[in-house]
C-alpha positions as a printed Julia matrix, in Angstrom:
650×3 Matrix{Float64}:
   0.0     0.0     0.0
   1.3     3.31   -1.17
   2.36    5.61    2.2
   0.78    9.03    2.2
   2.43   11.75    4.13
   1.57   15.43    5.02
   4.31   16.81    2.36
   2.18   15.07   -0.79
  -1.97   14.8     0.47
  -3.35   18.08    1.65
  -6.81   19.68    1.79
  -5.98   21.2    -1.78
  -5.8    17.31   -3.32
  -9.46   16.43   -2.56
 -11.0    17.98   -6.01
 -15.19   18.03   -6.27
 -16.05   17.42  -10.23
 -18.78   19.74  -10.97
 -21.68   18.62  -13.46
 -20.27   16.33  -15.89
 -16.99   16.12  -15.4
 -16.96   12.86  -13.62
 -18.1    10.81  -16.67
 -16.44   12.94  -19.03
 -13.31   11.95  -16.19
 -14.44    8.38  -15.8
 -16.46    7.33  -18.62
 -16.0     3.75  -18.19
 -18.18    3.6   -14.9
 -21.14    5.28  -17.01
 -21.06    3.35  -20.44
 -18.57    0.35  -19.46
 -15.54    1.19  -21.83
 -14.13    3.66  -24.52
 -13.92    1.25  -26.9
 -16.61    0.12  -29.62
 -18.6    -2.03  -26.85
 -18.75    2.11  -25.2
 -19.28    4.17  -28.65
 -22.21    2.11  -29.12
 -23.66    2.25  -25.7
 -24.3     6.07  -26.08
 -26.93    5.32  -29.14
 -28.43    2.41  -26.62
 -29.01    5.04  -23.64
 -30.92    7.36  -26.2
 -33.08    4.38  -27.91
 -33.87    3.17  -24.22
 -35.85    6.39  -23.62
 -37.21    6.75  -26.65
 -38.23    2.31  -25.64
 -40.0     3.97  -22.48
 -41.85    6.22  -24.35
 -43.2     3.49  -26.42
 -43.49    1.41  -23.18
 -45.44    4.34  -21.82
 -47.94    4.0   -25.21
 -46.63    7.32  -26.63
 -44.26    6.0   -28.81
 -45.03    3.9   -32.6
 -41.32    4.45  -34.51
 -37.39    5.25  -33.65
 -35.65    6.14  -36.31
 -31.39    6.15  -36.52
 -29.03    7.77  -38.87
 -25.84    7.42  -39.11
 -24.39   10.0   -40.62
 -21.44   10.04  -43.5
 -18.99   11.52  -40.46
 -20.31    8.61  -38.17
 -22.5    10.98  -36.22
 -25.34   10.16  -35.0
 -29.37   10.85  -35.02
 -32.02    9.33  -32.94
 -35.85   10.7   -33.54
 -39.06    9.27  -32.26
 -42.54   10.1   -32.33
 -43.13   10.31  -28.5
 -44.33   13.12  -26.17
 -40.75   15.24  -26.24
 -38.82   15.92  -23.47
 -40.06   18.78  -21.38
 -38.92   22.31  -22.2
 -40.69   24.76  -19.39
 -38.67   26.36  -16.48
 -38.33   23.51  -13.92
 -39.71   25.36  -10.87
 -36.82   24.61   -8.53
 -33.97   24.68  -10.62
 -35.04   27.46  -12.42
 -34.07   26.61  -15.71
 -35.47   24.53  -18.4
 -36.07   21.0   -18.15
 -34.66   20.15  -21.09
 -30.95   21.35  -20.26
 -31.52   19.6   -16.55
 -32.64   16.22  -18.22
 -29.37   16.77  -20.84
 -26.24   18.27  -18.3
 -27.5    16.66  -14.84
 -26.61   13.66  -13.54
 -29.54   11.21  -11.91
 -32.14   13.7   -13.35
 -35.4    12.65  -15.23
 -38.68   11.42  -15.01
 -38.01    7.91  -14.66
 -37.86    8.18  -10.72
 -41.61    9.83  -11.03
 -44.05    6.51  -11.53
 -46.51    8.56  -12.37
 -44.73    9.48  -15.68
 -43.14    5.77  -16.7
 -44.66    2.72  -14.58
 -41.57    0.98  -16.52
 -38.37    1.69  -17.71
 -35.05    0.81  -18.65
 -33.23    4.25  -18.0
 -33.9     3.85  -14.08
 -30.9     6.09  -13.0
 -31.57    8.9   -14.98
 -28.16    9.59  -16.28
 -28.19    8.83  -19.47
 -29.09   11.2   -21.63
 -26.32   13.3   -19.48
 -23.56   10.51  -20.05
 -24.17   10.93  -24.18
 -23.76   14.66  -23.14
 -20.78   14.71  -21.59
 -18.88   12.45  -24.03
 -20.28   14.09  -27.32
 -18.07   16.67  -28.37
 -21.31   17.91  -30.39
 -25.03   17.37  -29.42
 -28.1    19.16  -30.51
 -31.62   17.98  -29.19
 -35.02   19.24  -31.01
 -37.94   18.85  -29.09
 -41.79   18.78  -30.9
 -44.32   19.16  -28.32
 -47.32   21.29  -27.9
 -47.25   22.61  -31.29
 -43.77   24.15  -31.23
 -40.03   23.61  -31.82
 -37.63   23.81  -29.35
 -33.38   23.46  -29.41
 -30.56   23.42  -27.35
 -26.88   22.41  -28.71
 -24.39   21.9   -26.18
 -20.26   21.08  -26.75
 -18.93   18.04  -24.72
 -21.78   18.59  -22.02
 -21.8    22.72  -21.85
 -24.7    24.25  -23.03
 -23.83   27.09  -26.35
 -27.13   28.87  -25.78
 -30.4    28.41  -23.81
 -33.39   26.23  -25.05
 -34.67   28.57  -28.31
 -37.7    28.05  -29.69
 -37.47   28.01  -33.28
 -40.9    27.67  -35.04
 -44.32   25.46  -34.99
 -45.08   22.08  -35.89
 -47.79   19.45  -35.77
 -45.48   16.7   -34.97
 -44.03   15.2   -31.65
 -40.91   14.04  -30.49
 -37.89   13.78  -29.19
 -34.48   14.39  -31.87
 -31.17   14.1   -30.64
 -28.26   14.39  -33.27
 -24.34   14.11  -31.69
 -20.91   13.66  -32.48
 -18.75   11.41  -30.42
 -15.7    12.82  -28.44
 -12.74   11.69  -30.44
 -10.72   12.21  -27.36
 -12.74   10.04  -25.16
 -13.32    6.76  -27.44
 -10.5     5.13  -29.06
 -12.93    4.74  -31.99
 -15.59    6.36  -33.46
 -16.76    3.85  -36.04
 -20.1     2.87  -35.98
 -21.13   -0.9   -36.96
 -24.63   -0.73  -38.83
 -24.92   -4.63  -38.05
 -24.35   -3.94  -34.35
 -27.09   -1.31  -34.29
 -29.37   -3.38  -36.47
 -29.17   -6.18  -34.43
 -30.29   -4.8   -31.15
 -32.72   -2.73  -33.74
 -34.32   -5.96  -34.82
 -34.71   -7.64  -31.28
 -36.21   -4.07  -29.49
 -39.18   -4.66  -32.32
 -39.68   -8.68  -31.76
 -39.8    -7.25  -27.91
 -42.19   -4.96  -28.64
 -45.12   -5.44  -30.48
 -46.36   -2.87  -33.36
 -42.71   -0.83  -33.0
 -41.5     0.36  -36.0
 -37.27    0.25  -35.71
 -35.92    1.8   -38.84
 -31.34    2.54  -39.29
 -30.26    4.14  -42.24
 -26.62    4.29  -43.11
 -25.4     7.38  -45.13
 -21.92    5.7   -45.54
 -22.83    3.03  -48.02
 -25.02    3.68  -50.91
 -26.22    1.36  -53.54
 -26.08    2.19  -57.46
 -28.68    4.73  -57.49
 -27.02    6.8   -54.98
 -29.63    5.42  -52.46
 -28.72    4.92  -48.51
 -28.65    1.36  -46.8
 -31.99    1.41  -44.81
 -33.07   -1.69  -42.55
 -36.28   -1.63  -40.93
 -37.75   -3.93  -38.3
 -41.28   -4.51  -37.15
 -42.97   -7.27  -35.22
 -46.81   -8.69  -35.08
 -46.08  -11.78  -33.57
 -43.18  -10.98  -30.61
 -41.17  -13.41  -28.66
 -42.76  -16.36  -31.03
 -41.59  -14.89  -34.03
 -37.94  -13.87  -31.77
 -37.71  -17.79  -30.91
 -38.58  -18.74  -34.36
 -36.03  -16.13  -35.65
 -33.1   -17.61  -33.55
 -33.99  -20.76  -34.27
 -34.01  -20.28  -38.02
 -30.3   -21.65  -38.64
 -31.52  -25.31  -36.96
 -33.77  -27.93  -37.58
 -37.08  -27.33  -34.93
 -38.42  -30.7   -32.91
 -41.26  -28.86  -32.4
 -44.54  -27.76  -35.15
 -44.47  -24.05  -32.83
 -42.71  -22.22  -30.06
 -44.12  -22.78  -26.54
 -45.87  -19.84  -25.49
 -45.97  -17.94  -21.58
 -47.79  -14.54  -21.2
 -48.53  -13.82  -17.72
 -48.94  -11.72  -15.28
 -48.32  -11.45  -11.4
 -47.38   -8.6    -8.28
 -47.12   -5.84  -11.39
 -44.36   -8.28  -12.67
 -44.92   -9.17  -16.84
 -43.48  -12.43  -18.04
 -43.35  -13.53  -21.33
 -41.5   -16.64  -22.34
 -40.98  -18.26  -25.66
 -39.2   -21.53  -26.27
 -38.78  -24.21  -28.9
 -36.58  -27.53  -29.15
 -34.23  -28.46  -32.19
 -31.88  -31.01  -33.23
 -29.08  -29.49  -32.19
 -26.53  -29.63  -29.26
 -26.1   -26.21  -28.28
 -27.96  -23.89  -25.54
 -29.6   -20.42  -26.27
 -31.09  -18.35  -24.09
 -31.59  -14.59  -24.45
 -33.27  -12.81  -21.58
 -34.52   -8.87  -21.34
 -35.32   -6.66  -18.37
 -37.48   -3.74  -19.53
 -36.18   -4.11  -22.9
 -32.53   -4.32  -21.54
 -30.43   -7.08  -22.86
 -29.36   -8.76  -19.49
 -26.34  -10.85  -21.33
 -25.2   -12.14  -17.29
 -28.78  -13.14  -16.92
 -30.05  -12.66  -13.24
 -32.95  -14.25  -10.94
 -35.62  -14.19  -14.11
 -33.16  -16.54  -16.1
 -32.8   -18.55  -13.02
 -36.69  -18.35  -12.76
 -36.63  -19.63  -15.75
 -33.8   -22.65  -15.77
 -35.49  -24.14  -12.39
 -39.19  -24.17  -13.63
 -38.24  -25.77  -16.82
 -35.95  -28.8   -14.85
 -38.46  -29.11  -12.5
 -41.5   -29.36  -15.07
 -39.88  -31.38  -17.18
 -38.6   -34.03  -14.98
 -41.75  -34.29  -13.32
 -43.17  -35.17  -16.5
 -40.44  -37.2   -17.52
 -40.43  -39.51  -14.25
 -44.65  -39.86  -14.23
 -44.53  -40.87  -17.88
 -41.28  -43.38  -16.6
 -38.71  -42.39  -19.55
 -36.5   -41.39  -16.71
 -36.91  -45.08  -15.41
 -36.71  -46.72  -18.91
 -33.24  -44.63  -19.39
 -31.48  -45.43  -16.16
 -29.78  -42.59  -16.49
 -30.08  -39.19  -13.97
 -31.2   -36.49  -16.07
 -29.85  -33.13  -14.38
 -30.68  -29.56  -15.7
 -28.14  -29.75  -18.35
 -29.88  -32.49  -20.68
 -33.17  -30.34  -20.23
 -31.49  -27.49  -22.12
 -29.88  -29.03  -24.74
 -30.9   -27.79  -27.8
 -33.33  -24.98  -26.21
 -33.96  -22.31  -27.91
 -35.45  -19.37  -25.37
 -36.56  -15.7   -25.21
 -37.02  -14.48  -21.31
 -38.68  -11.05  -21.33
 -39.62   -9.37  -17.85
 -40.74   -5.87  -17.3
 -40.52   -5.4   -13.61
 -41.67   -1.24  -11.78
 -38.67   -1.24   -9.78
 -35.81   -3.68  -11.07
 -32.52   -3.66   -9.4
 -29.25   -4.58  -12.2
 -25.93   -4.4   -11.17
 -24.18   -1.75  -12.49
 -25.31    1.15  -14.69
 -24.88   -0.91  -17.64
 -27.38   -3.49  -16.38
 -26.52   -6.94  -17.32
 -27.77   -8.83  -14.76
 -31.12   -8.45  -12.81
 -30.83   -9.03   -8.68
 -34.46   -8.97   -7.75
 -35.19  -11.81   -5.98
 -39.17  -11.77   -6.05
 -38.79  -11.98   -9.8
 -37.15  -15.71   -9.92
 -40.38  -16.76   -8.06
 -42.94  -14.6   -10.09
 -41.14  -16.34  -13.54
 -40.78  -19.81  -11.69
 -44.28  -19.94  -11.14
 -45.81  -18.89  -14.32
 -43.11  -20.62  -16.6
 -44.24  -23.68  -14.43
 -48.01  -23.25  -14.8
 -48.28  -22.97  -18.25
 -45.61  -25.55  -19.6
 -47.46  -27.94  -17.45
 -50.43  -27.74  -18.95
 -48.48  -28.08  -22.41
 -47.64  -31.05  -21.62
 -50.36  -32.28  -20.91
 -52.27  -31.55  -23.89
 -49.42  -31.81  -26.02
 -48.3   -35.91  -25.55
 -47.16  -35.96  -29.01
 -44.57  -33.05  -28.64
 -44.36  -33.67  -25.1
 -42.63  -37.08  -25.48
 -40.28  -35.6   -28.22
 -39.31  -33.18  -26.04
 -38.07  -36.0   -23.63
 -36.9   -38.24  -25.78
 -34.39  -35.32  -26.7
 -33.78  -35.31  -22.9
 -32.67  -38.65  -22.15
 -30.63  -38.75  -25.32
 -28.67  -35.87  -23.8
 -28.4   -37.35  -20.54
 -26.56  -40.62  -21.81
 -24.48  -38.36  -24.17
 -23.83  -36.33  -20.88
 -22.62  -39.62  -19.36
 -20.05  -40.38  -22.06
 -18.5   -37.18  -22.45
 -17.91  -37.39  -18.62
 -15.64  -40.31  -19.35
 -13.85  -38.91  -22.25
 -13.3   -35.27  -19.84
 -12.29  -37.02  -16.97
  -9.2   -38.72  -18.77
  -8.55  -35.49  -20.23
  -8.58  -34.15  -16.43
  -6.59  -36.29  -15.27
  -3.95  -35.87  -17.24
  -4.17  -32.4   -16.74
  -3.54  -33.48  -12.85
  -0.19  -34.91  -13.88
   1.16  -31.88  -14.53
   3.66  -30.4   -17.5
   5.13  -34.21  -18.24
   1.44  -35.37  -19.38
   1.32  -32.4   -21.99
   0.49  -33.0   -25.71
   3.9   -34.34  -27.91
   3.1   -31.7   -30.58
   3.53  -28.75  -28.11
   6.79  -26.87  -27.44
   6.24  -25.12  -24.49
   8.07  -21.65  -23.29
   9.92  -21.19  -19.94
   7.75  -18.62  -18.69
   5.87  -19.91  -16.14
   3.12  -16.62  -15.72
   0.62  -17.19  -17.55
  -0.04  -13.6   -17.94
   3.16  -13.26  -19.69
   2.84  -16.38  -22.18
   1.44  -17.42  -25.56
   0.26  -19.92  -26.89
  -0.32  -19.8   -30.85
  -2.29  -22.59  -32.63
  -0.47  -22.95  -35.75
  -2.19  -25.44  -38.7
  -0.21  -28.21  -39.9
   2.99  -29.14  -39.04
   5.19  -27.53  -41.59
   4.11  -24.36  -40.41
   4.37  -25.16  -37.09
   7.81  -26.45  -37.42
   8.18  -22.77  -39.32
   6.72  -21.03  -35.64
   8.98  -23.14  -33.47
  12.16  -21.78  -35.04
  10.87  -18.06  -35.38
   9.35  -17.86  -32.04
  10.94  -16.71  -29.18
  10.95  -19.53  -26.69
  10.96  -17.61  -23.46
   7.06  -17.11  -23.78
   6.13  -18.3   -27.15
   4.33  -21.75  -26.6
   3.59  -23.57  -30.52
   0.75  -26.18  -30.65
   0.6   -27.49  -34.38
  -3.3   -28.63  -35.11
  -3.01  -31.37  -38.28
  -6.03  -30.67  -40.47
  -9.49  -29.47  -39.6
 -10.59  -30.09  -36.05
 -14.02  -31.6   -35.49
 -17.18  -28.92  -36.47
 -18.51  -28.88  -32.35
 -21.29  -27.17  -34.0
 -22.54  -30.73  -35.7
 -20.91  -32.88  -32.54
 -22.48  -33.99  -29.24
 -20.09  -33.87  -26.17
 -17.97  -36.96  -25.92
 -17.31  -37.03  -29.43
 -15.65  -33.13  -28.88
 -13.89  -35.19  -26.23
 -12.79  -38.14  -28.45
 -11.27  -35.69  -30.72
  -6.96  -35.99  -30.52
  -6.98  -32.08  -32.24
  -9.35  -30.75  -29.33
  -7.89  -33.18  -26.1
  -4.91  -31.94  -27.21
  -5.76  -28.25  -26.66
  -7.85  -28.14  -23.67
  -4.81  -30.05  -22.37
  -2.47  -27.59  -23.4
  -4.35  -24.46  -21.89
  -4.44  -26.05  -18.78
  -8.33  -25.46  -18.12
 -10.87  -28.06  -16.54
 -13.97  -28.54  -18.0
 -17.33  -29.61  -16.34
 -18.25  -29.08  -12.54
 -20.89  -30.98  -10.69
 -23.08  -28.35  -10.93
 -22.41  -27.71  -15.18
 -21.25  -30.65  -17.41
 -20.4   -27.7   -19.77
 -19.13  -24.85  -17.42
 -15.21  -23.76  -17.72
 -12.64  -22.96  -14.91
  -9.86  -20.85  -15.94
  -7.42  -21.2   -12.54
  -4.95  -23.03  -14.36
  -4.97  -21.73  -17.73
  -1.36  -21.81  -18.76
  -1.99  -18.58  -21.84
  -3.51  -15.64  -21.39
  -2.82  -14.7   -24.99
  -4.05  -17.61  -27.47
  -3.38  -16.59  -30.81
  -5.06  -18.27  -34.19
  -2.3   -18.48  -37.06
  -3.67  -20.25  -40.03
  -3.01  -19.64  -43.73
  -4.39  -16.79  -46.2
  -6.29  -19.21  -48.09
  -9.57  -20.65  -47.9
  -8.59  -23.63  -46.1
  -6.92  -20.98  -43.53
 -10.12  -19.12  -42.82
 -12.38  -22.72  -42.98
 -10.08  -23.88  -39.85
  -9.6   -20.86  -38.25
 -13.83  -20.73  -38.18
 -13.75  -24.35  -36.24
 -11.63  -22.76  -33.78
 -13.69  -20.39  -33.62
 -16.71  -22.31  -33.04
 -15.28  -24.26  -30.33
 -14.41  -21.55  -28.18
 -17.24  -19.89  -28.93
 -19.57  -23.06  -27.6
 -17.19  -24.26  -25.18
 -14.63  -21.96  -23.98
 -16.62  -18.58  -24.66
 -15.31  -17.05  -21.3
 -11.98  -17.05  -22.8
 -13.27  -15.25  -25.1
 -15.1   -12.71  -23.13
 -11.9   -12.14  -20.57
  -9.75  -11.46  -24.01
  -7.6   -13.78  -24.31
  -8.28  -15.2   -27.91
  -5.97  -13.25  -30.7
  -6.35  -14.15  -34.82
  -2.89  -13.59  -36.08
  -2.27  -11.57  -39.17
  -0.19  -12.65  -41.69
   1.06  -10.52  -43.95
  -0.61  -11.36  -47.81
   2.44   -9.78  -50.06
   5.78   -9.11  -50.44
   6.57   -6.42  -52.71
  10.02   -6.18  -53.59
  12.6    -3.79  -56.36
  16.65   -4.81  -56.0
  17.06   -4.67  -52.17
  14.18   -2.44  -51.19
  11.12   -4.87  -49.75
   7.94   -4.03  -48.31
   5.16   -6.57  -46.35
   1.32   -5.71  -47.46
  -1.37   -6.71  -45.49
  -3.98   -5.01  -48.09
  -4.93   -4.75  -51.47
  -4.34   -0.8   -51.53
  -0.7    -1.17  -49.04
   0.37   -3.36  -52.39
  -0.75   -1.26  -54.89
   1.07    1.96  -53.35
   4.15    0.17  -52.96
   3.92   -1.16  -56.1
   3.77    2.23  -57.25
   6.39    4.04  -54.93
   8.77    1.07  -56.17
   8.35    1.82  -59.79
   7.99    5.92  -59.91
  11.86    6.6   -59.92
  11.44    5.22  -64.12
   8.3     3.81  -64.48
   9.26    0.25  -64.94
   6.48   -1.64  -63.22
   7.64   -5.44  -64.3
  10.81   -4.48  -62.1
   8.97   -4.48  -59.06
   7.83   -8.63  -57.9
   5.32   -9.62  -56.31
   5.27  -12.64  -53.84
   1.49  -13.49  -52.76
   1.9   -15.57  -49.07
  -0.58  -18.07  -48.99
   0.84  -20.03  -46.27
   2.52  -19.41  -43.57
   5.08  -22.53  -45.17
   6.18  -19.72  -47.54
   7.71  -17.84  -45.17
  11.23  -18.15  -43.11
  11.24  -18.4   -39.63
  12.57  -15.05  -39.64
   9.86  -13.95  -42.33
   7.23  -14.9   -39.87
   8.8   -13.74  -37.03
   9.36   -9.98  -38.01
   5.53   -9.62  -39.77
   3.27  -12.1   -37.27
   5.12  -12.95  -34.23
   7.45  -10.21  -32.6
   5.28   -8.12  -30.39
   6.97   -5.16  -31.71
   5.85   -5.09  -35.15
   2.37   -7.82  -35.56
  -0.77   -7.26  -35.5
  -2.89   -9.27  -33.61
  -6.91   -8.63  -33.67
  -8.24   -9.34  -30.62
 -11.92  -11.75  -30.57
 -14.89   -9.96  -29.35
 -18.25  -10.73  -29.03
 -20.29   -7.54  -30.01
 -23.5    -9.37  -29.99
 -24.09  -12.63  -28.32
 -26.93  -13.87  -30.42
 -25.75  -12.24  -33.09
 -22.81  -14.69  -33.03
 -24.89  -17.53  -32.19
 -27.21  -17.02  -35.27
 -23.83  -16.9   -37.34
 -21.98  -20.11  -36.32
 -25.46  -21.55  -36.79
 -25.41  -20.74  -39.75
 -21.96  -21.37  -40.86
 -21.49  -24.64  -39.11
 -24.66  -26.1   -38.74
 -26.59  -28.4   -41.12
 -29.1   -26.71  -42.3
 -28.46  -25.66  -45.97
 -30.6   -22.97  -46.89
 -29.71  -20.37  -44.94
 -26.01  -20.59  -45.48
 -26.82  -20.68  -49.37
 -28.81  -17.43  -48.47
 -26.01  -16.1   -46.6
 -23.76  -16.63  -49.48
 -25.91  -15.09  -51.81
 -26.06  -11.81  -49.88
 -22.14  -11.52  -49.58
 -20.81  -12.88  -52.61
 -20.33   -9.41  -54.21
 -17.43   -8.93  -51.4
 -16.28  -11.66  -52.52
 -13.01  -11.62  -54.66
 -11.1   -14.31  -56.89
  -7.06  -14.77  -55.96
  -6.0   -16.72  -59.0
């Protein structure tokens, strides 16, 4: 602990940020980081009060631009925000709600029985960290504005003419200086775009994108509106798999002011999906309604399962595991006062609500069964065939385990290891095939460079059940060489990370199509089965570089199409001779030295590794669905729509 003494910690150190400079100071404890995850949360704190609006039944469309200089505007149709003189504060409630912190009407039940906005600082937050922002209020037949510059106000609320409309407009810039981008994804906005109208009903959710135009010089618009809700969600997630059931299961109900809807369907699959929402608020850690949820399904289901005696006939325990295997489910609560931890709200603490979703999740899916035999039994028959997968992959982990127990002497042949022993200082890069692994070994530098070469394509998890994934040499291999234990007690498929040997795992696979094919099966089976790697940031892609431009000694490494073409030309402008300049297109990483790949993918100093995110949970569950599952159609769909980006390398 750091010693503070008179001479350095006086009265004059304790500072008191005034207005907004504490998020402008601390953004992350506002908006959860500064990266993309962050730039985007500022459009999400102005769409959730435009959601309340429409939750209040004043609000039928949201419309987003963004704007050729990646600014952005959000409009709706609902009441506006107040502009009179607040009678306390004596100014207008407009610039309170827009440069106070914890001010608004969402504390006030009388204005918004439910929200998602509960701590009244958003609107603020956006503020402080827009280095521009302009709102344009339409209410009562007039036109009010206000611009303010990173959270100052440049004038008091004008008003600027009449109107007949209504509505709330707020058009800002991101601070450059906060964010360390200002980018904006038009999928990531879609997406959340798309699941705000399946959550609620008769919404109109419309993005266009001034960036990209098509032929005619017209902007990419995508608009989303729903009829049929959480059905048409499930049925929407579901779409990349084969559904056991004719329709998604159904709960609507209502009890103690607490709304629960529920939709859930079965397929063929072997994977888990479960997307929950708190007042419209994607709760991505879950919370007491998911656990609601979980408990009343096991329980329901095993009830069922024991009465009609498949339990009996399987001889097999069937825990809560098997009963989610290949779910598909949509958890929706809208709660007056819900409690999330954190101002980003991704998990939901309110106790009462587990019980309130227990019991109506219980109640209706009962009586499903019952008058549903037919799809009832499929249901468990799924079940029980999970359960006695569930016992063999037990037997394939636990000789994984325990050679894990044995220590570094049990570790896979094909792995040279590095003599660091901190894992937060050692890598481990998954290199395909051997020659190229044999390249890595030599370039690699040894103190805390770790080389595990995978021999062909690993096994698609996405088409596997669990002791098959376990059967597989490529895949033992690696969760051997990371160190990690898989399976508790309590979760066949949950992940402990205390002994992971990496904290940097880093993809290397060729340029070609092969390359990408394998590096997507990684991919998949780190997304299914080691996604908290993934979301503590440990999982790198390597880039290789794709050309080597080179004139007499002078040489240059392209990663680009354009970086080639501009060397190419640099190369040949002292007299024009272009067929004195070669090119060398890398397709493997075979074709390069070990010192090759060390300078351009390896040395610290001079790579570039991109780091794995996951922007959008179901997002990336619809798309290694798609990609890796077995239904046809939609990848051929999928296809279709990106084959323009596609480009021949002949």
């Amino acid at each position: 602990m750091t010693q503070i003494t008179n001479n350095n910690y006086s009265e004059d150190h304790i500072q008191i940020l005034e207005g907004l400079e504490s998020v402008r100071k601390r953004p992350a404890m506002y908006i959860g980081d500064i990266g993309l995850r962050g730039l985007h949360h500022l459009v999400w704190e102005i769409v959730d009060n435009s959601i309340d609006e429409s939750l209040a039944g004043y609000c039928t469309e949201i419309n987003i631009i963004i704007h050729e200089d990646n600014s952005i505007t959000v409009m709706d149709d609902g009441r506006g925000i107040p502009t009179g003189m607040h009678t306390k504060e004596q100014k207008s409630a407009l610039e309170i709600v827009m440069t106070v912190l914890h001010a608004g009407g969402k504390f006030n039940k009388d204005t918004y029985k439910i929200s998602g906005g509960l701590h009244g600082v958003g609107l603020s937050c956006v503020n402080a960290l827009s280095e521009h922002l302009e709102a344009t209020i339409y209410r009562e037949g007039k036109v009010y504005k206000q611009a303010y510059a990173k959270g100052i106000p440049l004038h008091p609320v004008k008003e600027v003419g009449t109107t007949d409309n209504h509505g709330t407009t707020v058009h800002f810039t991101p601070d450059q200086t906060i964010f360390t981008t200002t980018v904006y994804n038009l999928d990531t906005i879609a997406n959340r775009l798309q699941e705000l109208a399946y959550l609620n009903v008769g919404l109109k959710m419309t993005v266009e994108d001034l960036r990209e135009k098509d032929e005619a010089g017209i902007p990419l618009q995508k608009s989303f509106y729903s009829q049929g809700g959480l059905k048409e969600f499930v049925v929407h997630l579901n779409g990349t798999k084969e559904a056991i059931l004719p329709a998604p299961i159904l709960i609507d109900s209502e009890k103690n002011n607490v709304w629960v809807q529920v939709a859930l369907t079965y397929n063929t699959g072997y994977s888990e999906t479960v997307a929950s929402y708190v007042n419209n608020i994607n709760t991505i850690e879950g919370g007491m309604h998911v656990t609601g949820f979980k408990r009343a399904l096991t329980r329901t289901l095993k009830n069922y399962a024991d009465k009609s005696g498949a339990a009996e006939k399987s001889k097999i325990e069937i825990i809560g595991d098997d009963f989610r295997e290949g779910l598909t489910a949509v958890i929706s609560v809208r709660v007056p006062e819900p409690q999330f931890e954190g101002q980003t709200k991704t998990k939901l603490g309110n106790t009462e609500v587990q019980g309130i979703v227990e019991t109506c999740v219980a109640e209706v899916l009962y009586y499903y069964l019952e008058e549903h035999p037919k799809e009832a039994k499929t249901i468990i028959h799924k079940v029980t065939i999970a359960a006695q997968a569930r016992q063999a992959a037990r037997k394939a982990r636990e000789m994984i385990q325990r050679k894990n127990v044995l220590g570094s002497s049990s570790l896979p042949g094909k792995l040279s290891d590095c003599s660091e022993s901190d894992p937060a200082l050692c890598e481990l890069f998954l290199v395909e095939g051997d020659s190229a692994g044999g390249t890595a070994k030599q370039g690699r530098n040894r103190r805390f460079q770790a080389i595990l070469p995978l021999k062909g394509k690993i096994l698609n998890v996405e088409k596997a059940q669990l002791y098959k994934i376990y059967d597989n040499e490529q895949i033992r291999n690696l969760i051997t060489a990371l160190g990690v234990t898989i399976g508790m007690e309590e979760d066949d498929k949950a992940i402990n990370l205390d002994k992971l040997r990496y904290h940097k795992i880093v993809i290397m696979t060729d340029a070609d199509v092969d390359g990408s094919h394998i590096r997507t099966l990684i991919l998949t089976f780190f997304f299914r089965y080691m996604r908290e790697i993934i979301e503590r940031g440990y999982l790198y892609i390597a880039s290789p570089p794709l050309y080597l431009v080179k004139r007499d000694k002078e040489e240059h490494y392209c990663w680009t199409e354009s970086e080639k073409e501009g060397f190419v030309t640099q190369l040949s402008s002292k007299d024009g001779k272009i067929d004195a300049v070669s090119i060398q297109r890398y397709k493997g990483l075979g074709e390069m030295n070990e010192l090759q790949l060390w300078d351009t993918t390896m040395d610290p100093n001079h790579r570039s590794l991109r780091q794995v995110t996951i922007d959008s949970l179901l997002a990336a569950e619809n798309l290694f669905s798609m990609l890796m599952g077995d239904e046809v159609p939609p990848r051929r769909a999928f296809i279709e729509q990106y084959a323009k980006y596609a480009k021949l390398d002949i």
